[in-house]
Each structure stands twice: as C-alpha cells, then as structure tokens.
N, C-alpha and C positions, 0 to 999 in steps of 0.2 A: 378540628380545633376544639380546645377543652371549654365546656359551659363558665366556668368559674375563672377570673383570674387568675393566673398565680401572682404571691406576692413575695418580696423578697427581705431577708431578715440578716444581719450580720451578727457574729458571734466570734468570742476570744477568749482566750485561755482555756481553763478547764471547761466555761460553757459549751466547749465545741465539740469534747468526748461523749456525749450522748446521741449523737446526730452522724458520728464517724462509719458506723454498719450501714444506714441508709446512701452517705455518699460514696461510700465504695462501691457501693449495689450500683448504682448508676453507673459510676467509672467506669467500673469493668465491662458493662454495657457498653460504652459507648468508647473506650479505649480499643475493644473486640476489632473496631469498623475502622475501614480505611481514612485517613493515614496512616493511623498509630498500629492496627495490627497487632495490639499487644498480646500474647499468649499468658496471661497472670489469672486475677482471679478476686473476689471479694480482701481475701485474707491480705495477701501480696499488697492490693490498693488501702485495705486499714492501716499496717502497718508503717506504708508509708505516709502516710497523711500524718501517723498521732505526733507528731513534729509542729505540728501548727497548733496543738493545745500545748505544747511543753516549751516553745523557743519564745523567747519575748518577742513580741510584736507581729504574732501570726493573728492569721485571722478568715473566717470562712465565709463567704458568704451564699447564703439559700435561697433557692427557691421552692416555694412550699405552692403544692394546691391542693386546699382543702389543709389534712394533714399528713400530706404525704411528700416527699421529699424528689420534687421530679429533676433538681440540677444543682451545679456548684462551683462554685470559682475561689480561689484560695490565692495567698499571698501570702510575704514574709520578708522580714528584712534581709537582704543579702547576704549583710554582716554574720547573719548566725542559719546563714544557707550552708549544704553540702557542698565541698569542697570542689565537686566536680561542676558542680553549677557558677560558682565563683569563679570558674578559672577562667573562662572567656573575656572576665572585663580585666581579672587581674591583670592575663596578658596584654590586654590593652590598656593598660594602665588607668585604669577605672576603681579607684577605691569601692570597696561595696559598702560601706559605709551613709554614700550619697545615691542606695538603689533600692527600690523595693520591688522584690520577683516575684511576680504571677506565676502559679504555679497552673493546677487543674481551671480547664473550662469548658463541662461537660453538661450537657443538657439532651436530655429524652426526647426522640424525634417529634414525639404530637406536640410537643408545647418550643418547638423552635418556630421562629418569624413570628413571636409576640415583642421581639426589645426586651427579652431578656436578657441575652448578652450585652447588648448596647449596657443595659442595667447592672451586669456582674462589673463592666470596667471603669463604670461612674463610680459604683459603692468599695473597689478596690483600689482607684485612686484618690478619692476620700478619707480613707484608712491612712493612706501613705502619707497626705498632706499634713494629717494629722500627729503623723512622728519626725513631722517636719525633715521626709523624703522629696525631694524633686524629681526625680529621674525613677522610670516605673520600663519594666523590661519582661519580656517573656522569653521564648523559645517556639519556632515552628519546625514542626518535622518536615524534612527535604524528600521526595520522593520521587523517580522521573516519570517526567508525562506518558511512557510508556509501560508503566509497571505492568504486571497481569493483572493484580486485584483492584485496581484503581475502579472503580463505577462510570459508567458510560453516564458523559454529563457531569460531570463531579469538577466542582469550580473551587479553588483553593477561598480562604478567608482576607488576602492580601488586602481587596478593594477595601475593604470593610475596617479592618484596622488601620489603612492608612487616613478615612475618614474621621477616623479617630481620633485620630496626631501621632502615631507610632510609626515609626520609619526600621527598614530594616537596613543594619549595618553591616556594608558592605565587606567589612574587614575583619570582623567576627563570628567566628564559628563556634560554638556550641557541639560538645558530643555524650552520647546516651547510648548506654548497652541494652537493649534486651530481645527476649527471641518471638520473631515473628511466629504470629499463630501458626504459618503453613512451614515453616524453618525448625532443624531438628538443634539447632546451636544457637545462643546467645550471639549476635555481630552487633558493633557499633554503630551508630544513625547521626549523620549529620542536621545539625537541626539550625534555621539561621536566628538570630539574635536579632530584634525587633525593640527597640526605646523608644520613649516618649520624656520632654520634659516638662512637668507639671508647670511652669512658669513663664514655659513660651522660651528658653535660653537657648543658645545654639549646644548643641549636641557636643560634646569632647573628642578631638579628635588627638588629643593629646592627654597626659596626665592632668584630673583633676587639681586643683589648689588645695 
C-alpha cells in the first residue's frame, strides 16, 4: 500500500490534453490484463481519449500520488459519444440526450482497495448532475467463466457497482471490436450495459419522453 494518499482531481476541456500521455500509460497497463485483454498500446489509448478534451461535456477524472498519475475514469455526454456506443440505447429507445457514458476505469494495482473507484463514480456522477444528466451508464466486458486467461480467483466488479445503484440491463447489449493480445484478428466482444438513475427514477423500459 502506497505511504501517501492519492488524491483525486477532475478536469475539462482543453485542461485535460496535458495529463492524456500519463492516462494512456496506465490504460494500456491495465487494459493488457484480464478482462479487457486489449493488444493496443499508449498511442492507440491517447488517441482515443483526446475526445474528452474536444467534445463538450467530457471530462477526466485523476488520481494523482504525489505527482504522478497512478488512475482514471472518464466520461461524456452520450449525445456527442461514438456512434457505436449510442447504438445500444438508441435501439432501446433511450435518447442519449438523457445519458452520461463512463467511459475508462483504470487504476494501478498498488493503489487499488483505497476507494478510489468508489471515488472515480462519485466525482463522475457529479459531473453528470451538473449538466443536468440523470441516467449515468457504462459497459462491462462479457467473458465466460471458462476462458484460458481469466486468473484463478478473479471475481468480476458486478457486487460492487450494484452497491452503487447501477443495475445491468437485461435487454441491452453493447458491442466492441478489438484484437485480444493472444488473437491474430480483430473479433467483436460483447459487453453488458449497466445504468444507474441519478434521481432514484425507475429505469426506462420504454422510450424516454
């Protein structure tokens, strides 16, 4: 466990392009490791973050210790999300308009079980509330309990964000291309779609108003 606190810091717009080479460096650390498996790379995770300093209403938030940059959690209106991120509510008839998407939630193993996560999704539905979002949604990656690379012991996050207030919708699937580190081709990955409403409202299980 690290001597020093980390503490954690939010930033938007342009303030967020300074800070983008240190959260890639993490990402791809911790993107490498099971579930995600991803085969990308610092450059690959910059480029796609620099979306959250250019689209209105992104926003990153840090965890620093000392001055070093050990995790990250990111967010962004729906409304001016990627198309392929959209398309799970659109098809459920979820305007994105009423959604703010969490994006990355990566943090470096020494400084995990201090509450910093509990931290990244307080300070990212704060953000939301504040552009007067209610409904706050991510994506988890599907993997079966049999995989080869899964880690002996390896307990998904479910318990933890249902503690939360995030419930995962049963009728929503979410999909993402990319190529597993041990995979020589790019394949698709189902991922399930998890919401929460800022306001305590019952969840839509129809079009929004």
């Amino acid at each position: 466990m690290p001597d020093a606190q980390p503490h954690i810091t939010v930033l938007t717009g342009p303030a967020i392009l300074p800070a983008l080479d240190q959260v890639a460096a993490v990402a791809s650390i911790v993107f490498h490791d099971y579930p995600y498996l991803f085969d990308g790379g610092v450059a690959a995770e910059r480029s796609y973050m620099q979306r959250y300093a250019e689209r209105p209403g992104g926003a990153v938030v840090l965890a620093r210790h000392e001055d070093t940059i050990i995790g990250a959690a990111t967010c962004l209106p729906l409304a001016v999300e990627t198309d392929y991120i959209r398309e799970p509510f659109l098809a459920a008839g979820w305007p994105p308009e009423h959604v703010c998407y969490f994006g990355e939630s990566v943090l470096l193993a020494p400084f995990r079980g201090l509450g910093l996560g509990r931290q990244f999704f307080a300070a990212r539905e704060a953000h939301a509330a504040g552009l007067g979002l209610d409904l706050c949604a991510f994506f988890s990656v599907q993997r079966p309990a049999d995989h080869p690379m899964r880690p002996p012991g390896y307990e998904p996050h479910d318990a933890f964000w249902q503690r939360l207030g995030y419930r995962a919708q049963p009728n929503m699937t979410a999909t993402m291309r990319w190529r597993d580190r041990d995979a020589a081709d790019v394949t698709p990955k189902q991922l399930a779609v998890w919401v929460k409403s800022l306001s305590g409202a019952q969840l839509p299980s129809s079009p929004l108003a």
